[in-house]
C-alpha positions as CSV (number, residue, x, y, z in Angstrom):
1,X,0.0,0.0,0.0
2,X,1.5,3.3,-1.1
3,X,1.6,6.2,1.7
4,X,-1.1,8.2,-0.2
5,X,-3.4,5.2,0.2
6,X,-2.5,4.7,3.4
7,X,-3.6,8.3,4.2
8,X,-6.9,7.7,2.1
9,X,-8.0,4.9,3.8
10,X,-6.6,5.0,7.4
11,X,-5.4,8.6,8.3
12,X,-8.6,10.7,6.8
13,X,-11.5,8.1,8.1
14,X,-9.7,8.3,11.4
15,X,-8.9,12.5,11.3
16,X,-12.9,12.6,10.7
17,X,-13.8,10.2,13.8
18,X,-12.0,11.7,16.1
19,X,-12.6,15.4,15.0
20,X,-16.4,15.2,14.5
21,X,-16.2,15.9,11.0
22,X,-19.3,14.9,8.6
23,X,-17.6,16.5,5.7
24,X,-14.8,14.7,4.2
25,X,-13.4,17.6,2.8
26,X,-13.2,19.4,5.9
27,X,-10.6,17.1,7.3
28,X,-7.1,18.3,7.4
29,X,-5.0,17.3,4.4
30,X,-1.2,17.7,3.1
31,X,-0.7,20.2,0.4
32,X,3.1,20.6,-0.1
33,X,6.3,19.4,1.1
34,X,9.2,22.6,0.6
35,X,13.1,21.6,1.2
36,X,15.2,24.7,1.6
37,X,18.9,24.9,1.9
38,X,20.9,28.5,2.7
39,X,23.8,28.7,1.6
40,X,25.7,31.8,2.6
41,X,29.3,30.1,1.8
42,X,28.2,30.6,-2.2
43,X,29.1,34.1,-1.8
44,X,33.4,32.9,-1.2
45,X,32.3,29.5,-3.0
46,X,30.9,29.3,-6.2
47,X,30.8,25.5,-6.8
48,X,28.5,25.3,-3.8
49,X,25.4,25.9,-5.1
50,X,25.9,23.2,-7.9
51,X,26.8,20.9,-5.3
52,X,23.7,21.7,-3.2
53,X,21.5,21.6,-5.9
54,X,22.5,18.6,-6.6
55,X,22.1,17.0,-3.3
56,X,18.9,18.5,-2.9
57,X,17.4,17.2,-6.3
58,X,18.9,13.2,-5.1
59,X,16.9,13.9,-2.1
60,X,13.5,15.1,-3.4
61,X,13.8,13.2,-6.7
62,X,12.6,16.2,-8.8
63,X,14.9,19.4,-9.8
64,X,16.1,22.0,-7.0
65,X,16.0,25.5,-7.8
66,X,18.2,27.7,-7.3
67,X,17.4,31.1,-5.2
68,X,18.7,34.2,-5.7
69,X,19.1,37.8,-3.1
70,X,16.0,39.8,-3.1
71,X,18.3,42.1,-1.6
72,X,21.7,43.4,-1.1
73,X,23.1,43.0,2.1
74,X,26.6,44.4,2.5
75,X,27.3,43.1,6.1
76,X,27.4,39.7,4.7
77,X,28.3,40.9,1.4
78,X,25.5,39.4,-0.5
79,X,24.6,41.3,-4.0
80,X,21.1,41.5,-5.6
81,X,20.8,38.5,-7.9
82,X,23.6,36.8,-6.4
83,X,22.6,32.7,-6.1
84,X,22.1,32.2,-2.0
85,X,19.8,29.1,-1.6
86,X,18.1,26.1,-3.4
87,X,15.0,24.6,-2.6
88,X,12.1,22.2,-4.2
89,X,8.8,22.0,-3.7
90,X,6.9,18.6,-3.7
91,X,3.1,17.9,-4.3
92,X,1.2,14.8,-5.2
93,X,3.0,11.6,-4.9
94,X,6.2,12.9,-4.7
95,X,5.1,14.4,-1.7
96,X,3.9,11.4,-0.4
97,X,6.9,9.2,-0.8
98,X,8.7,12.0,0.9
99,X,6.6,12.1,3.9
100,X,6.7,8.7,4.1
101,X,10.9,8.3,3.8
102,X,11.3,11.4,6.1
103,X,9.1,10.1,9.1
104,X,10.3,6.1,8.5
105,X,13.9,6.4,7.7
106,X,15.4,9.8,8.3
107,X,13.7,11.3,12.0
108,X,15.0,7.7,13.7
109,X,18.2,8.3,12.0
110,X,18.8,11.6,14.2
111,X,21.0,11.2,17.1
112,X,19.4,10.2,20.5
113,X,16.2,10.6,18.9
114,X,13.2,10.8,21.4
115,X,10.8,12.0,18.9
116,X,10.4,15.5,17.6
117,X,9.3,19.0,19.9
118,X,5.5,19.5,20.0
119,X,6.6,23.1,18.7
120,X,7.8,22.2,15.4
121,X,4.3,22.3,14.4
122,X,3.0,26.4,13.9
123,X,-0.4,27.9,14.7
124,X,-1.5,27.2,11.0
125,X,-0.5,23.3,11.6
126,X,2.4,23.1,9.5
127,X,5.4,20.6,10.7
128,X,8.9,22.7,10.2
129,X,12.0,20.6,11.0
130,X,15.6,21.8,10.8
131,X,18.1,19.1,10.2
132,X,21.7,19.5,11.2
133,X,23.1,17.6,8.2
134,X,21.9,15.6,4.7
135,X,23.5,12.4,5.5
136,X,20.6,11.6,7.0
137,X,19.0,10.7,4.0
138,X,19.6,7.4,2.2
139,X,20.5,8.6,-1.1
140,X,23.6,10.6,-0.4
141,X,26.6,8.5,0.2
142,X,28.9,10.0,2.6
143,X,31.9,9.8,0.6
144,X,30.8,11.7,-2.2
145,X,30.0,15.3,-0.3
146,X,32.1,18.4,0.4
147,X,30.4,19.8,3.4
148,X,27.9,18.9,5.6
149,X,25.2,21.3,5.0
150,X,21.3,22.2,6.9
151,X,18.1,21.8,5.7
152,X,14.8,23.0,6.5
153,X,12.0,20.4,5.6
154,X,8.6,22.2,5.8
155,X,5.2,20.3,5.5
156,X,2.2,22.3,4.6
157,X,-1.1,21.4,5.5
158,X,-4.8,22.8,4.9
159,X,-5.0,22.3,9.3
160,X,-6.5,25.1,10.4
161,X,-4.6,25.4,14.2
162,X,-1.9,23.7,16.4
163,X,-3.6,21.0,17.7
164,X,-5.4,20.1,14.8
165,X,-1.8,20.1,12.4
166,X,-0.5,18.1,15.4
167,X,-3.0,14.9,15.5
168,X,-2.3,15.0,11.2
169,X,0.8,14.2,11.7
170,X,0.6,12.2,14.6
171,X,-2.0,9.7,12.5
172,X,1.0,9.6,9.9
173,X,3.3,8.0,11.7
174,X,5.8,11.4,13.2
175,X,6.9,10.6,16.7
176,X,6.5,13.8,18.8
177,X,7.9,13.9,22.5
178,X,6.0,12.8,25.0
């Protein structure tokens, strides 16, 4: 059973129990998944970006895109235009499959893992998780990178508050700590 089914037939009849919902629409549902990478070092750098966005494309499976200064910034000597971030956006099953890798294979893999802070989930019910390093997903082989780099892995959802973001991904399987 794929994730997306899983969430179809387990996750959504159980959201509306447990929420009173009649309508199945009105039950809270994932919209995107958003990876984003800074990377300041691609002012001195300028391979990092390439190596990034290459990282970052193994790791969603669809193409990263490169982000560029809104605005110069001369303390950190950052020029309009100049490339200073990648990041991918994920819908559909894509999305899914993500979800479903992140929460089964890449949250256990953090160190002393107890599960993740209640607060990593906003007042809109969106999960935001900042990871320390890439490794943690299966498809980049150690050897092969430069630098270990963050990420910020934000799941959006149409949960209208806290509590109600927080059981949606509780039901999917994301260990929060008790």
């Amino acid at each position: 059973m794929s994730f997306q089914e899983f969430f179809q037939t387990e996750v959504k009849p159980a959201l509306m129990k447990e929420l009173g919902y009649k309508n199945v629409n009105a039950v809270p549902r994932l919209v995107k998944v958003v990876i984003n990478v800074g990377a300041g070092e691609a002012v001195s750098n300028k391979g990092a970006i390439a190596k990034i966005q290459e990282q970052i494309t193994l790791i969603a499976g669809q193409k990263a895109m490169i982000t560029k200064a809104r605005k110069s910034v001369s303390a950190f000597k950052i020029r309009e235009g100049l490339a200073i971030g990648v990041k991918v956006t994920l819908r559909g099953a894509r999305m899914y499959h993500f979800i479903q890798k992140f929460t089964t294979i890449v949250l256990p893999r953090l160190r002393d893992f107890k599960g993740i802070e209640a607060s990593t989930v906003d007042l809109h019910g969106n999960l935001n998780v900042g990871l320390t390093e890439q490794t943690l997903f299966p498809e980049i082989e150690y050897d092969k990178i430069d630098k270990l780099r963050g990420l910020q892995v934000t799941i959006v959802t149409t949960a209208k508050d806290h509590q109600k973001g927080r059981l949606l991904f509780e039901k999917l399987g994301v260990a929060f700590k008790k």
